[in-house]
C-alpha positions as CSV (number, residue, x, y, z in Angstrom):
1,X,5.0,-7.5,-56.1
2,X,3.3,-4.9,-53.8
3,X,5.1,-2.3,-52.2
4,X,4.3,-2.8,-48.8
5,X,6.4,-1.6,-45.9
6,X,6.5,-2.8,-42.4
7,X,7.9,-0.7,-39.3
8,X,8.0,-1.1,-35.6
9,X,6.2,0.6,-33.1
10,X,7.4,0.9,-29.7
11,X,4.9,0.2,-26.7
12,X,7.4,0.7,-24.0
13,X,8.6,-2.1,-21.9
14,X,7.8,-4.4,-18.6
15,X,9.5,-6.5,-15.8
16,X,9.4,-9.8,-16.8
17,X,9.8,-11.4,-12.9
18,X,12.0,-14.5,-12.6
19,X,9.4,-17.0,-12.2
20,X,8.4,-16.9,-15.5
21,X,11.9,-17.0,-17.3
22,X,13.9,-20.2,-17.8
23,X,16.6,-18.9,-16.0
24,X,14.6,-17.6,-13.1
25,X,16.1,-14.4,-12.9
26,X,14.0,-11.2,-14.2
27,X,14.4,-9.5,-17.3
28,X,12.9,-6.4,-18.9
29,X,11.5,-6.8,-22.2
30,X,10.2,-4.4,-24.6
31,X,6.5,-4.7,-25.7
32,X,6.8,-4.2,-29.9
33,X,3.7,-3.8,-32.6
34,X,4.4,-3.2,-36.2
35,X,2.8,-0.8,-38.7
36,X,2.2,-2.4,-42.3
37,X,1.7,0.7,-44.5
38,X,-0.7,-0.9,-47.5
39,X,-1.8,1.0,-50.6
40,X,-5.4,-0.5,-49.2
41,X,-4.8,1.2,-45.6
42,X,-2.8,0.4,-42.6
43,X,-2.8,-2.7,-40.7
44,X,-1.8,-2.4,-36.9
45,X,-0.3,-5.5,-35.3
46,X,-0.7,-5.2,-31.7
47,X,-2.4,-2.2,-29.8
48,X,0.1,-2.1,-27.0
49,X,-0.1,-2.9,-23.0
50,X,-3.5,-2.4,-21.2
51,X,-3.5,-1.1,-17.6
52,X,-4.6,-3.0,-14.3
53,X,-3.2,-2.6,-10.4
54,X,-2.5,-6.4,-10.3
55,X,-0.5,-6.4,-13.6
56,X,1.0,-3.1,-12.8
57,X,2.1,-4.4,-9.6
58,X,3.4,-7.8,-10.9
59,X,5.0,-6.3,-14.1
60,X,6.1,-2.4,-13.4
61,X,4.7,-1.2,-17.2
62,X,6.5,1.9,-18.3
63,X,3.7,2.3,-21.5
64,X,3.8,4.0,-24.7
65,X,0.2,5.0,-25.6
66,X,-0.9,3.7,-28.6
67,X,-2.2,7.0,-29.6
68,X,1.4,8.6,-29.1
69,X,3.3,5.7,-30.8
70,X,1.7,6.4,-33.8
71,X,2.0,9.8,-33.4
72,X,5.4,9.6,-33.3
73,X,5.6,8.1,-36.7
74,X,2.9,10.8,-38.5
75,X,-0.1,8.9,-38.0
76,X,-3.3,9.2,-35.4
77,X,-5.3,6.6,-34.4
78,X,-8.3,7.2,-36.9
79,X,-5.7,6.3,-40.0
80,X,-5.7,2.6,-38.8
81,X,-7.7,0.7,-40.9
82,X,-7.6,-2.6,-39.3
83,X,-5.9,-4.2,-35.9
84,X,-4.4,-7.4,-35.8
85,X,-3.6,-9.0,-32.7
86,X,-1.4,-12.3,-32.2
87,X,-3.0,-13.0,-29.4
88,X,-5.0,-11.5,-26.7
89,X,-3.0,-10.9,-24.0
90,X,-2.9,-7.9,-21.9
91,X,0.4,-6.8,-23.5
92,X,-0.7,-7.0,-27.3
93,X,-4.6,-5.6,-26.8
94,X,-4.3,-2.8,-24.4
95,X,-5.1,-0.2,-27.1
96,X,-8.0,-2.1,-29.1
97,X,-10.5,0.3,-27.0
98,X,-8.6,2.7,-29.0
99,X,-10.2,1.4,-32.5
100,X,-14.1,1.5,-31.6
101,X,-15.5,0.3,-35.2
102,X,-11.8,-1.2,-36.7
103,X,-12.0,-4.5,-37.7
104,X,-9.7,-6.6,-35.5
105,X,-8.7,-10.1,-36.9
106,X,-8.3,-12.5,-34.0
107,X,-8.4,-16.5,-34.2
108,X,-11.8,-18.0,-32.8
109,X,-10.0,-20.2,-30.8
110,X,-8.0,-17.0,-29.0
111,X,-11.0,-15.1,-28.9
112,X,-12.9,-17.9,-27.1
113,X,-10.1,-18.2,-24.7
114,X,-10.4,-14.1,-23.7
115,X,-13.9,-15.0,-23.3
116,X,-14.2,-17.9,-21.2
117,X,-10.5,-18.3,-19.5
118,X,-10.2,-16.6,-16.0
119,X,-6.8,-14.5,-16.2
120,X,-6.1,-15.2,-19.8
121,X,-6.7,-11.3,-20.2
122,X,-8.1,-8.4,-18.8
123,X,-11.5,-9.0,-19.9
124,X,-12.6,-4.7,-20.6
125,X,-10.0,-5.3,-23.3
126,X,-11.9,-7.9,-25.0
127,X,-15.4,-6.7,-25.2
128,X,-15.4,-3.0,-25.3
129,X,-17.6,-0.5,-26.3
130,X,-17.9,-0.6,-30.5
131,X,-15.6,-3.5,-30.7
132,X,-15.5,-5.7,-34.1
133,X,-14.0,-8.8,-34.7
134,X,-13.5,-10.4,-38.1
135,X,-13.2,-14.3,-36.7
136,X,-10.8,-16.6,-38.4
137,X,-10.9,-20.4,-38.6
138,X,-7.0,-20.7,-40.1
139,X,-5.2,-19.0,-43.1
140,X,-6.7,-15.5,-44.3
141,X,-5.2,-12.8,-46.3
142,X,-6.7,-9.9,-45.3
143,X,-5.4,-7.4,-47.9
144,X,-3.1,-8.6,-51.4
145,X,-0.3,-9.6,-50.2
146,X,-0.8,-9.4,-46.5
147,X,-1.7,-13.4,-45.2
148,X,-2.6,-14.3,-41.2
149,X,-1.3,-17.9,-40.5
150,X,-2.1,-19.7,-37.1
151,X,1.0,-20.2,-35.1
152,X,-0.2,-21.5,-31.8
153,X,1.8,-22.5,-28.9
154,X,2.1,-19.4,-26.8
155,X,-1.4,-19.3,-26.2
156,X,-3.5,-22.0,-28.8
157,X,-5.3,-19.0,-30.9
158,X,-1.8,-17.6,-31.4
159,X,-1.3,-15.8,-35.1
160,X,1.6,-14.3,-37.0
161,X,1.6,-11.9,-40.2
162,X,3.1,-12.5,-43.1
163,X,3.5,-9.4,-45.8
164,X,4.9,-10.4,-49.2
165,X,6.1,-7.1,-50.5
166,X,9.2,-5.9,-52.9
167,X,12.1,-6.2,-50.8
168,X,10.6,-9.7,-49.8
169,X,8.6,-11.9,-46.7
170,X,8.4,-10.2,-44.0
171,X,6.8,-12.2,-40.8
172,X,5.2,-10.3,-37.7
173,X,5.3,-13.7,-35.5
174,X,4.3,-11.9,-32.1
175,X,5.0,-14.2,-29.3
176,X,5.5,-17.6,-31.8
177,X,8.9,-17.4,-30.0
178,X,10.1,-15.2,-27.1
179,X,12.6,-13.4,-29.1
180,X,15.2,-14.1,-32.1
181,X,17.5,-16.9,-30.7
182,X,15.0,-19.0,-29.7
183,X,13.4,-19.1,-33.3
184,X,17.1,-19.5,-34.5
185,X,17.1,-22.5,-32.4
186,X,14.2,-24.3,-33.4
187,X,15.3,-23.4,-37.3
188,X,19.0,-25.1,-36.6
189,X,16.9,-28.1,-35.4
190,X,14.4,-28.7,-37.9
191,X,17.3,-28.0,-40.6
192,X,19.6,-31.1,-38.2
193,X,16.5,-33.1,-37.5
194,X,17.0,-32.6,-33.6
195,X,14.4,-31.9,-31.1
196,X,11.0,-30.9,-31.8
197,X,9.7,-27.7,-33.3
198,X,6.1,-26.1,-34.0
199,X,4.4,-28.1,-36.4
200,X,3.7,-24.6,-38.2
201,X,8.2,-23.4,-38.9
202,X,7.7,-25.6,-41.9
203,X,5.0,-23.6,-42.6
204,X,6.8,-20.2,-42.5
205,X,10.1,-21.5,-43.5
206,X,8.2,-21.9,-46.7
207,X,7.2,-18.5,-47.3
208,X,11.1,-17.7,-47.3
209,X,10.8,-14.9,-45.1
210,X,13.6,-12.2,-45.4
211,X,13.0,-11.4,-42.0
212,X,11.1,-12.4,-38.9
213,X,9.9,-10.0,-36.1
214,X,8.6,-10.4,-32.6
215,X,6.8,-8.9,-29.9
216,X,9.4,-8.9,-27.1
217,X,13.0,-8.8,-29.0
218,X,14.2,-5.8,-31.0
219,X,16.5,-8.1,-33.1
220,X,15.6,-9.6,-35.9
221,X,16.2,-12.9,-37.5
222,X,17.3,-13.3,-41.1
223,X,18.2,-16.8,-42.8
């Protein structure tokens, strides 16, 4: 098995305002990416939160730079070999101006939505000066050991990131789920047969992932 390590990278955090939680009070949430350090160079999931007076007035950013997150774990921005983003919101893309050149691994059907979708993004993100986009139609492992499975829902060109390394599966699922009890949930009910689930946590449930990470939650969820 490859050794492959995967490490979080801290974008800062925004106001998430009450009318879009379920309990319809605000919460602040942090906006995660993750490193995956690969003998065959590193992969960046998520770029961090782009910048905008409506979407600074509706969600008070505090940002991390992309360009100093890295820095603060001994890297710059020219060492990232590729960018993936789970989807192209304005929270996971706001550095991909960042990575003129980079191939950045995005879903068609996600891409098409940035595109063509008023307010699915902030469109400069999207189309930017020396952007590159390797285009995926499903499943694609982009290095050994390092696979892109669709996991839509969220938005329906949503991806997650599996890395099969030594210590085991590790899954970058983005936004798949808001945070860690919420997967736990839909795990507990596919295991009891109540509710309904993703047609794609069979899917990861499969890979017997070690551990599963996410955009907005700093805790973890392990089997």
């Amino acid at each position: 098995m490859i050794d492959i390590a995967v490490r979080r990278v801290g974008f800062g955090y925004f106001v998430r305002p009450g009318e879009e939680t379920p309990s319809g009070v605000a919460r602040v949430e942090p906006a995660l990416g993750y490193l995956v350090e690969h003998a065959d160079g590193l992969v960046l999931v998520d770029t961090g939160m782009g910048s905008d007076p409506g979407v600074d007035a509706h969600y008070q950013p505090r940002r991390i730079g992309v360009g100093e997150a890295l820095k603060t774990m001994g890297y710059g921005l020219g060492d990232v070999s590729y960018v993936v983003n789970c989807h192209l919101h304005f929270d996971h893309c706001g550095g991909n101006p960042e990575f003129p050149g980079t191939p950045v691994f995005v879903q068609r059907a996600e891409l098409e939505l940035a595109r063509h979708t008023e307010f699915h993004t902030l469109p400069e993100l999207v189309d930017y000066a020396g952007a590159r986009y390797e285009v995926l139609d499903g499943d694609a492992e982009i290095l050994p050991g390092v696979l892109i499975v669709p996991t839509p829902g969220h938005t329906a060109g949503h991806q997650s990131v599996v890395v099969r390394s030594g210590d085991g599966t590790v899954i970058v699922a983005g936004q798949g789920h808001d945070h860690a009890t919420a997967f736990t949930g839909d795990v507990l009910g596919r295991h009891a047969g109540v509710g309904e689930q993703p047609d794609w946590l069979g899917r990861l449930l499969e890979l017997d992932p070690r551990r599963v990470l996410f955009a907005h939650d700093n805790a973890v969820w392990t089997p």
